[in-house]
PDB file as gemmi writes it, atoms N, CA and C in Angstrom:
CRYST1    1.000    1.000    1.000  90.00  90.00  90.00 P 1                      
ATOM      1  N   UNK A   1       0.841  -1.188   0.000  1.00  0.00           N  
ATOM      2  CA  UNK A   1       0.000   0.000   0.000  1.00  0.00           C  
ATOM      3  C   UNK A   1       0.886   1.251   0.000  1.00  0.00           C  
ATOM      4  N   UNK A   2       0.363   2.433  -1.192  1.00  0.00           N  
ATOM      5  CA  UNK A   2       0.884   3.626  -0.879  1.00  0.00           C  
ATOM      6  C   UNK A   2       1.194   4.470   0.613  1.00  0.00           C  
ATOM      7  N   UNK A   3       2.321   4.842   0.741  1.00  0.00           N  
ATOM      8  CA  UNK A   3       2.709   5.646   1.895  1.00  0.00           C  
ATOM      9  C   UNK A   3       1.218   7.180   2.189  1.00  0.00           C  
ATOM     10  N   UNK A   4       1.322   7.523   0.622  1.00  0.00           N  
ATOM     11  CA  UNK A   4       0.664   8.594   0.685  1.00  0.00           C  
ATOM     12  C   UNK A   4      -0.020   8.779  -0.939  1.00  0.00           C  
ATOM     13  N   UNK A   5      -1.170   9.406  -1.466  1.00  0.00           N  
ATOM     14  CA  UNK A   5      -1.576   9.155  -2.097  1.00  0.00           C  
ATOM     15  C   UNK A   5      -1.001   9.676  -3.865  1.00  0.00           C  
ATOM     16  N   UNK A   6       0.165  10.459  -3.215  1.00  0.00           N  
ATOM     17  CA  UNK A   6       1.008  10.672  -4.603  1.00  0.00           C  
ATOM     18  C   UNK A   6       2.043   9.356  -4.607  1.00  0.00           C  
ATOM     19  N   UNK A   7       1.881   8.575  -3.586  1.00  0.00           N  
ATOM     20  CA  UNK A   7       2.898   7.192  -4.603  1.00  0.00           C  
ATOM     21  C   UNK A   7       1.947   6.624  -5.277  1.00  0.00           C  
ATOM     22  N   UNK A   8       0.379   6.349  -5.554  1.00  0.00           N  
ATOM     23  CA  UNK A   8      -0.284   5.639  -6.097  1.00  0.00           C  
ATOM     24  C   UNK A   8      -0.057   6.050  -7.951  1.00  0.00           C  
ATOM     25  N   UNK A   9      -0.034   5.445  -8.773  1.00  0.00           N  
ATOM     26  CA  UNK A   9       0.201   5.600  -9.977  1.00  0.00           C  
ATOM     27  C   UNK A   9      -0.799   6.221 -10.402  1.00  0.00           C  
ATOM     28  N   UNK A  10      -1.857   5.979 -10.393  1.00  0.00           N  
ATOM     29  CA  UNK A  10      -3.303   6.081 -10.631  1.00  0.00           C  
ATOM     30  C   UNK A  10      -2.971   8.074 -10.404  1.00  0.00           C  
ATOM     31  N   UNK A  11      -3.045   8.485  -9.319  1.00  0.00           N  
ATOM     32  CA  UNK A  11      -3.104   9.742  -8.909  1.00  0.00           C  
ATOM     33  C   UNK A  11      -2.242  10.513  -9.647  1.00  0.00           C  
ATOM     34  N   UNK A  12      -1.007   9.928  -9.591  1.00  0.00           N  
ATOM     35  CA  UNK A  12      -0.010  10.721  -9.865  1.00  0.00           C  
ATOM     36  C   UNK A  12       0.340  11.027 -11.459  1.00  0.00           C  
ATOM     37  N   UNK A  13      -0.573   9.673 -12.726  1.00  0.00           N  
ATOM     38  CA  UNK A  13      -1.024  10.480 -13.463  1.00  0.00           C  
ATOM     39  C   UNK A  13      -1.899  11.292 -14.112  1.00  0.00           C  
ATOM     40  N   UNK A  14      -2.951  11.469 -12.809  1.00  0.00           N  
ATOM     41  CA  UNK A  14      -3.908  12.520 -13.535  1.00  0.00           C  
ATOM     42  C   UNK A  14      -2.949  13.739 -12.687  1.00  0.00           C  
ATOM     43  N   UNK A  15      -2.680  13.842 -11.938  1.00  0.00           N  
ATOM     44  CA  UNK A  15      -1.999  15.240 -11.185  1.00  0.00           C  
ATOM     45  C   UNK A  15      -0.640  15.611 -11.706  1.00  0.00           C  
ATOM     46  N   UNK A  16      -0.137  15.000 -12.701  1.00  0.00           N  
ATOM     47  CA  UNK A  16       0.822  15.556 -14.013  1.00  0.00           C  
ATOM     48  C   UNK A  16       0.247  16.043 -14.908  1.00  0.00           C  
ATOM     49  N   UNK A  17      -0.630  16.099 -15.157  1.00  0.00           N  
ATOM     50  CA  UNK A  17      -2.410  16.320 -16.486  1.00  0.00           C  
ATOM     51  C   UNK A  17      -2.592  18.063 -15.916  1.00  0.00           C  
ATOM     52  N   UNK A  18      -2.965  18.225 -14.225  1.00  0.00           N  
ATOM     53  CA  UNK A  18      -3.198  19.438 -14.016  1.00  0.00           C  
ATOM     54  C   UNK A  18      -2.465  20.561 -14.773  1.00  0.00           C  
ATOM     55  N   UNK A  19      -2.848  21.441 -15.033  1.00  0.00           N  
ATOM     56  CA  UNK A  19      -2.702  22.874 -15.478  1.00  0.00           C  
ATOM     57  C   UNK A  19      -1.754  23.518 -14.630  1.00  0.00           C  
ATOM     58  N   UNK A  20      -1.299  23.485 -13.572  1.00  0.00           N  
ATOM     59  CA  UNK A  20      -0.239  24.250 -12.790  1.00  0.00           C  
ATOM     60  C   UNK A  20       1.214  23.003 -13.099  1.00  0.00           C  
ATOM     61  N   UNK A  21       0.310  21.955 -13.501  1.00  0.00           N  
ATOM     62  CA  UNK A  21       1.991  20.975 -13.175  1.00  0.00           C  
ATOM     63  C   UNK A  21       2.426  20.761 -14.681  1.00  0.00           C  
ATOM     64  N   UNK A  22       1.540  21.456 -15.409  1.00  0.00           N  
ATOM     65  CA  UNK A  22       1.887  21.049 -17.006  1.00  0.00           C  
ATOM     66  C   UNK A  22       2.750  22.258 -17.381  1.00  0.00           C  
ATOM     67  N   UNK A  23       2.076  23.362 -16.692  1.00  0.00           N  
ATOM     68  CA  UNK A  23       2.513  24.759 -17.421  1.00  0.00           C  
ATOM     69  C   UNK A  23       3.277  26.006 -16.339  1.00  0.00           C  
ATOM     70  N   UNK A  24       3.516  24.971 -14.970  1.00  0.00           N  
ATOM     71  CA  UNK A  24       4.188  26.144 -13.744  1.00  0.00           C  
ATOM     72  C   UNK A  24       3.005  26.971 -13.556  1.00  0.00           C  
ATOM     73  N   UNK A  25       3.855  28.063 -12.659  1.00  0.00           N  
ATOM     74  CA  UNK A  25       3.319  29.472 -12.285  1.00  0.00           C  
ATOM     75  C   UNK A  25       2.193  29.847 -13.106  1.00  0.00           C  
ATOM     76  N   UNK A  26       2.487  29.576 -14.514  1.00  0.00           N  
ATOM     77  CA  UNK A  26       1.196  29.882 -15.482  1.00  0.00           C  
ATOM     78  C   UNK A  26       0.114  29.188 -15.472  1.00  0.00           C  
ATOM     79  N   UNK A  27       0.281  28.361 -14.965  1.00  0.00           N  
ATOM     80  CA  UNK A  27      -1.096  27.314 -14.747  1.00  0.00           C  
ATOM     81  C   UNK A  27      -2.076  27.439 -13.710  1.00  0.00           C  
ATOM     82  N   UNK A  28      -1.120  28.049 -12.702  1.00  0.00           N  
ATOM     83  CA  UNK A  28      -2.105  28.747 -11.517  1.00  0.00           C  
ATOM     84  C   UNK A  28      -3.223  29.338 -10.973  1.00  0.00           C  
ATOM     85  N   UNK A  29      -4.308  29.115 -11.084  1.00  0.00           N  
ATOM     86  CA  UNK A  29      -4.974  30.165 -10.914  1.00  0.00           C  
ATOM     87  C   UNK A  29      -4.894  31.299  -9.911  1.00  0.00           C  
ATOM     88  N   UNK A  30      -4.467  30.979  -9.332  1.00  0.00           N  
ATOM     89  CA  UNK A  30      -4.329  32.200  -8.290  1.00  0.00           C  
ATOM     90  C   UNK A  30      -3.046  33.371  -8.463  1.00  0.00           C  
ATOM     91  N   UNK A  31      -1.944  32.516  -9.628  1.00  0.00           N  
ATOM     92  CA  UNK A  31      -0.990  33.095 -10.003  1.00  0.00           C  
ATOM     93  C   UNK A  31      -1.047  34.719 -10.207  1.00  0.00           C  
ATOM     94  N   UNK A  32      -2.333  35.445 -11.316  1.00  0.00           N  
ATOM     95  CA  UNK A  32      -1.987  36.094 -11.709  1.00  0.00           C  
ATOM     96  C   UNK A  32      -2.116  37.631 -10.212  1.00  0.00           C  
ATOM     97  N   UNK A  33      -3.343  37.368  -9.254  1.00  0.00           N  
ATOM     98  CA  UNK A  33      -3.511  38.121  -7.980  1.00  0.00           C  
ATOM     99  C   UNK A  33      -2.119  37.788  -7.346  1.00  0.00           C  
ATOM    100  N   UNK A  34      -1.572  36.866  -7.332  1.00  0.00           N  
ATOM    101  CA  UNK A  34       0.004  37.241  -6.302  1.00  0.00           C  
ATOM    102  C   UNK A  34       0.959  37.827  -6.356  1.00  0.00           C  
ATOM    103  N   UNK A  35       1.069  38.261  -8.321  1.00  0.00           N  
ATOM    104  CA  UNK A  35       1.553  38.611  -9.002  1.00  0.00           C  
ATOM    105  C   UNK A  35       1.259  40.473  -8.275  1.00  0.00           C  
ATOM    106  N   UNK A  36      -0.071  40.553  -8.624  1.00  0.00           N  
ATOM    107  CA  UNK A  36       0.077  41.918  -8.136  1.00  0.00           C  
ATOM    108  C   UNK A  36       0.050  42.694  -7.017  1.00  0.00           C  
ATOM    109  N   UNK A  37       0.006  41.460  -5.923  1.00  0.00           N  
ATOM    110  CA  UNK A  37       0.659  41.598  -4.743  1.00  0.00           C  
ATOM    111  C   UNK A  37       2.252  42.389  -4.398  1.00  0.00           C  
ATOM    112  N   UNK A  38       3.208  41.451  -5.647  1.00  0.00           N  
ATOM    113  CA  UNK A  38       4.142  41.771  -5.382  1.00  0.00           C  
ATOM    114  C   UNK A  38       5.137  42.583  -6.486  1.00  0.00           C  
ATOM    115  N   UNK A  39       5.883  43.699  -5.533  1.00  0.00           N  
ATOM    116  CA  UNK A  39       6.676  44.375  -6.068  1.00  0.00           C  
ATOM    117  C   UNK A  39       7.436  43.303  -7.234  1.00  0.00           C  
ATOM    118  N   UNK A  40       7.631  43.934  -8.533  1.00  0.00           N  
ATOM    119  CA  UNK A  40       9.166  43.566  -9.071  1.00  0.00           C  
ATOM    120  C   UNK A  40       9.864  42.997  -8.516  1.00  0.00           C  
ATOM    121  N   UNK A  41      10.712  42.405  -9.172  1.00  0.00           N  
ATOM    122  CA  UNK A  41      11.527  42.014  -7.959  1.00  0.00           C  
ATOM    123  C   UNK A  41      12.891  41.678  -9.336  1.00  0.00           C  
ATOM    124  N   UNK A  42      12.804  41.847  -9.972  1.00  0.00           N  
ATOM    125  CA  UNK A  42      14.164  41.786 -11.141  1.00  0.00           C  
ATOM    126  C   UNK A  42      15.112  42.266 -10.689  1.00  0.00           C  
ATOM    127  N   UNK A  43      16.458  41.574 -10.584  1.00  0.00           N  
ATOM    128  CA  UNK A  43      17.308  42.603 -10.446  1.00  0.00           C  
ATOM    129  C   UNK A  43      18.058  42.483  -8.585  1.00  0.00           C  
ATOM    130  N   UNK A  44      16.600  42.493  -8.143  1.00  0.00           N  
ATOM    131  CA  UNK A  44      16.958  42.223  -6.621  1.00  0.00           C  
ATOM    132  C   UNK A  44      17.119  40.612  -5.841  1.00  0.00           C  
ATOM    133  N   UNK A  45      17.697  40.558  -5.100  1.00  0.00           N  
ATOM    134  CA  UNK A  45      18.401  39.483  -4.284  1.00  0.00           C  
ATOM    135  C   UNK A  45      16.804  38.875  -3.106  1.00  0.00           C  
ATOM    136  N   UNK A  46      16.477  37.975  -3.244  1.00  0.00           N  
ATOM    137  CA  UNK A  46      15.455  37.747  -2.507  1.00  0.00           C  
ATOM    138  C   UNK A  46      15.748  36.347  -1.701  1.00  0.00           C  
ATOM    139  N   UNK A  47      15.223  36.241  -0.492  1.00  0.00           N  
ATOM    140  CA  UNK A  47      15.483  35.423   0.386  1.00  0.00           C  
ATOM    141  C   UNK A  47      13.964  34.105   0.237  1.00  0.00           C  
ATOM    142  N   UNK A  48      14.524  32.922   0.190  1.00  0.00           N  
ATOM    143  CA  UNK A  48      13.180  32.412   0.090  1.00  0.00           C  
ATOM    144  C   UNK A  48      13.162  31.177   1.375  1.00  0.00           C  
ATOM    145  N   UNK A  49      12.291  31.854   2.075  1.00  0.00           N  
ATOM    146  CA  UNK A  49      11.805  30.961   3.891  1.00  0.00           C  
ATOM    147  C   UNK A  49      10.826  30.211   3.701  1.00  0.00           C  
ATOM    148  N   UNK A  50      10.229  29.884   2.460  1.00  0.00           N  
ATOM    149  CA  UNK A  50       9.638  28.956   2.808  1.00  0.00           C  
ATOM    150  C   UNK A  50      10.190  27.346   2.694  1.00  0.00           C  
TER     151      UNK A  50                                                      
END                                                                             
């Protein structure tokens, strides 16, 4: 039995199929509102905590 439900085969290829995992950031829906959350950021040195 799977540990968790992304070792099952079954799952893991419809959740390669999704729209965020086919196409990144662009696939997102929520992508484009976080976007204008945040400053630019080109150029600058950013720390990432998560």
């Amino acid at each position: 039995m799977a540990q968790n439900i992304y070792d099952t085969a079954a799952f893991f290829e419809g959740y390669q199929q999704l729209p965020r995992s086919v196409h990144g950031l662009d696939g997102a829906p929520e992508w484009p509102a976080l976007q204008a959350l945040v400053p630019p950021l080109q150029g600058l040195r950013v720390v990432d905590l998560g």
